[in-house]
C-alpha positions in Angstrom: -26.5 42.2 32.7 -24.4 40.6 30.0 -25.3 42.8 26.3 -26.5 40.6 23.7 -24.2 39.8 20.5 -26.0 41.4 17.2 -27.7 39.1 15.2 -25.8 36.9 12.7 -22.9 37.4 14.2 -20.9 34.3 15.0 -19.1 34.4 18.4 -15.0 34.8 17.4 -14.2 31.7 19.2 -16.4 29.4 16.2 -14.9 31.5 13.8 -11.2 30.9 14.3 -12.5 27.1 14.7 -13.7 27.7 11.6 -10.1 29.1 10.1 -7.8 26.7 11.8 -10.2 23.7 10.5 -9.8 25.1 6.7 -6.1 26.2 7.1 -5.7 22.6 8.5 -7.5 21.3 5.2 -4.9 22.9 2.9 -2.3 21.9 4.5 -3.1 18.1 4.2 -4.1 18.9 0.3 -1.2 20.5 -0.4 1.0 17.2 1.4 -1.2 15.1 -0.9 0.2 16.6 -4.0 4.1 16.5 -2.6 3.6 13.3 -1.5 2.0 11.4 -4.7 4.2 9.6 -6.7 4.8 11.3 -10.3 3.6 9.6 -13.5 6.7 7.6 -15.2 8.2 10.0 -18.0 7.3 9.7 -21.7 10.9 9.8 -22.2 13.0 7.5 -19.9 16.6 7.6 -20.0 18.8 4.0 -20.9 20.0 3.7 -17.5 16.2 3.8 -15.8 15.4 1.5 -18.5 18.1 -1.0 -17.5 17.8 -0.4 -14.0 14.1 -1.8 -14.5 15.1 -4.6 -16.0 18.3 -5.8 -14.1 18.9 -8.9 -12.7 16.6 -10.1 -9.7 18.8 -9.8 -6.5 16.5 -12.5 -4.3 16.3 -16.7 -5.4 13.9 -17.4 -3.3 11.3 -15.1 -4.8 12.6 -15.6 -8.5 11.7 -19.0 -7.7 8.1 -18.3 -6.6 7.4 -16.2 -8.9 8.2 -18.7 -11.7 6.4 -21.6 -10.1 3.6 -19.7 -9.7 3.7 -19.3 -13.7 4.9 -22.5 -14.4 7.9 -22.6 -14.6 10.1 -25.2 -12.5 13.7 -26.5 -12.9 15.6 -27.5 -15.7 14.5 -30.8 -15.8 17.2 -33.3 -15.4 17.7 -36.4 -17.7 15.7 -36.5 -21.3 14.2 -33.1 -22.4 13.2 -30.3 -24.9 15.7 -28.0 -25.1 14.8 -24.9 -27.7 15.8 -21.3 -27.8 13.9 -17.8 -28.4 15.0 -14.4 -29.4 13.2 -11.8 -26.4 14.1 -8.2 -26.0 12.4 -5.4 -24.0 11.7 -1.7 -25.5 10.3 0.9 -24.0 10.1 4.6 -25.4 12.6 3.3 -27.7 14.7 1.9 -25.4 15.7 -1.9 -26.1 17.1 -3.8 -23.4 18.2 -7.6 -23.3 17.5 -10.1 -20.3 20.7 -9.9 -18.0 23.1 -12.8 -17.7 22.3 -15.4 -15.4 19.0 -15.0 -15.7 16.8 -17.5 -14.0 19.5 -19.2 -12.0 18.7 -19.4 -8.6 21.8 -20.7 -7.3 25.1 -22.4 -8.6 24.5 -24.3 -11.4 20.7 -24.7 -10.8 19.2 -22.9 -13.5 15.2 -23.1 -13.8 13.7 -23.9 -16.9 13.8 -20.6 -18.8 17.0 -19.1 -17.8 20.2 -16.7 -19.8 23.8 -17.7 -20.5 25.1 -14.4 -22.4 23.4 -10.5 -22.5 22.4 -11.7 -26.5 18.8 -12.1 -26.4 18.8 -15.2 -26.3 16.5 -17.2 -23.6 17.0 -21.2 -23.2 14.4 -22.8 -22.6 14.8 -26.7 -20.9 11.2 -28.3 -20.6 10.2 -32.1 -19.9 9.2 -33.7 -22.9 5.5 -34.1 -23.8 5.1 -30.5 -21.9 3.6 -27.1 -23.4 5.7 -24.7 -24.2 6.4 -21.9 -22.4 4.9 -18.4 -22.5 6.0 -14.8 -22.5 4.5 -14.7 -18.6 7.0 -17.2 -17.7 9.8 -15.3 -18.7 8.8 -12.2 -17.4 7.8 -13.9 -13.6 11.4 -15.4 -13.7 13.0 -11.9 -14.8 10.7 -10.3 -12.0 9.4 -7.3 -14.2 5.3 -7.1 -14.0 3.8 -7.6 -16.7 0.3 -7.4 -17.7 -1.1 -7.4 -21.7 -2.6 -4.2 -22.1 -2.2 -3.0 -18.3 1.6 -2.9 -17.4 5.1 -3.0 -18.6 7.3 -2.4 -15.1 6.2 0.9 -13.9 4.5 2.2 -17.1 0.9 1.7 -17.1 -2.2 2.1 -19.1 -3.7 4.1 -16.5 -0.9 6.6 -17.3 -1.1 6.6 -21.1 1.2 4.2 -22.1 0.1 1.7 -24.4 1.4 -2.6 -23.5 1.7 -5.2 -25.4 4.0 -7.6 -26.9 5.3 -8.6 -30.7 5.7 -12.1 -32.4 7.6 -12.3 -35.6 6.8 -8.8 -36.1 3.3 -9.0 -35.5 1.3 -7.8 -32.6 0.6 -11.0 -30.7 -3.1 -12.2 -30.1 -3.9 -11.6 -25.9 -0.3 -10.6 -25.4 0.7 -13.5 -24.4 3.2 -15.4 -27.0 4.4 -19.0 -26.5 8.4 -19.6 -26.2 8.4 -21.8 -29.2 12.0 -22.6 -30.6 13.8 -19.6 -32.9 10.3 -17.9 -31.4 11.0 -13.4 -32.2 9.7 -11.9 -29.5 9.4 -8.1 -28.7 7.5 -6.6 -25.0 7.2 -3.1 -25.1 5.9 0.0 -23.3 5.1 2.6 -26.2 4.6 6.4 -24.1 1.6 8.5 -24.9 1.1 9.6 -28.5 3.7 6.8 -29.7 2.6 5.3 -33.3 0.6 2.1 -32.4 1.8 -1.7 -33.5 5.4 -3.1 -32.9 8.3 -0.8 -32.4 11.7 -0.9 -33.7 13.9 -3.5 -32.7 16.9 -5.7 -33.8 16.2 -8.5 -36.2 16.3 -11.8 -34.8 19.7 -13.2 -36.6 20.1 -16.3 -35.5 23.4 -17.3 -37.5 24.8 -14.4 -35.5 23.3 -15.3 -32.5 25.3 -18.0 -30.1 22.8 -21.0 -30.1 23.1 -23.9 -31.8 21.2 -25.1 -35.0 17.5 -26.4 -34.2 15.9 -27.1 -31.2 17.7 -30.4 -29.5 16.3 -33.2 -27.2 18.1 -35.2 -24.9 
């Protein structure tokens, strides 16, 4: 006859179950952790600032990207051709839209589209049209950006506060129009970073290599 067990004990077989199933439990937490990607830093370096904001490598999907934000080609024949100041700065950082910006092939530039590393965005629209807006820019440079939610990698969720600047003014919706000699700033301020519109280089324009006015042709 087979002795009984004493009661409330659990037969050894359920309790190494038991062991193996909350070893196995720690082991996944603990990959979790390893595995999940790190807040950006509150202090990024120039060069993973500029690496952010370096020139789109793929034409195709600048130029999806910018139609689905309204932005076509530079129009050919009669049009409004103006020119706006835009820089990027983040944790103090301040960058400049690379040259070539927005051409998507060999002399077929889109509408909103670099010629130098100045600052200085051109912007060729059909006459009658609106102008363009900060999204537009940032669709053809192929950084995210969401007022209030996203700058690139820095986010809200992680503490950073997103927004843009016009004329040195926190822009309404964070959204600015591209209006002609328009002084624009998007930033990406980290966590604990005074609030409103950060440093940045004034907006010369008689230093700056555009020409007088907005022109039409």
């Amino acid at each position: 006859m087979t002795p009984e067990r004493p009661p409330g004990r659990p037969p050894v077989r359920l309790a190494l179950a038991a062991l193996a199933l909350a070893a196995a439990f720690l082991a996944v937490f603990a990959v979790a952790k390893l595995v999940r990607p790190a807040a950006p830093s509150s202090s990024p370096s120039p060069a993973q600032v500029s690496r952010v904001f370096a020139l789109p490598l793929s034409g195709s999907a600048v130029i999806r990207r910018a139609q689905a934000a309204g932005v076509g080609y530079e129009p050919s024949g009669r049009q409004i051709h103006q020119h706006a100041y835009v820089r990027a700065v983040v944790a103090g950082v301040e960058v400049h839209a690379p040259r070539g910006l927005g051409y998507v092939g060999p002399g077929l530039p889109l509408g909103i589209h670099t010629h130098d590393l100045s600052g200085v965005i051109h912007l060729h629209r059909p006459p009658g049209s609106r102008p363009y807006r900060l999204s537009g820019l940032m669709a053809v440079w192929g950084v995210p950006y969401a007022p209030g939610v996203r700058l690139g990698p820095w986010t809200a969720q992680d503490g950073w506060t997103v927004g843009a600047c016009a004329s040195g003014r926190p822009a309404p919706g964070g959204n600015p129009a591209l209006t002609d000699r328009a002084d624009i700033i998007v930033y990406a301020s980290p966590p604990g970073a005074p609030a409103g519109c950060p440093p940045a280089s004034p907006a010369n324009w008689k230093a700056l290599p555009v020409s007088a006015g907005a022109s039409r042709r």
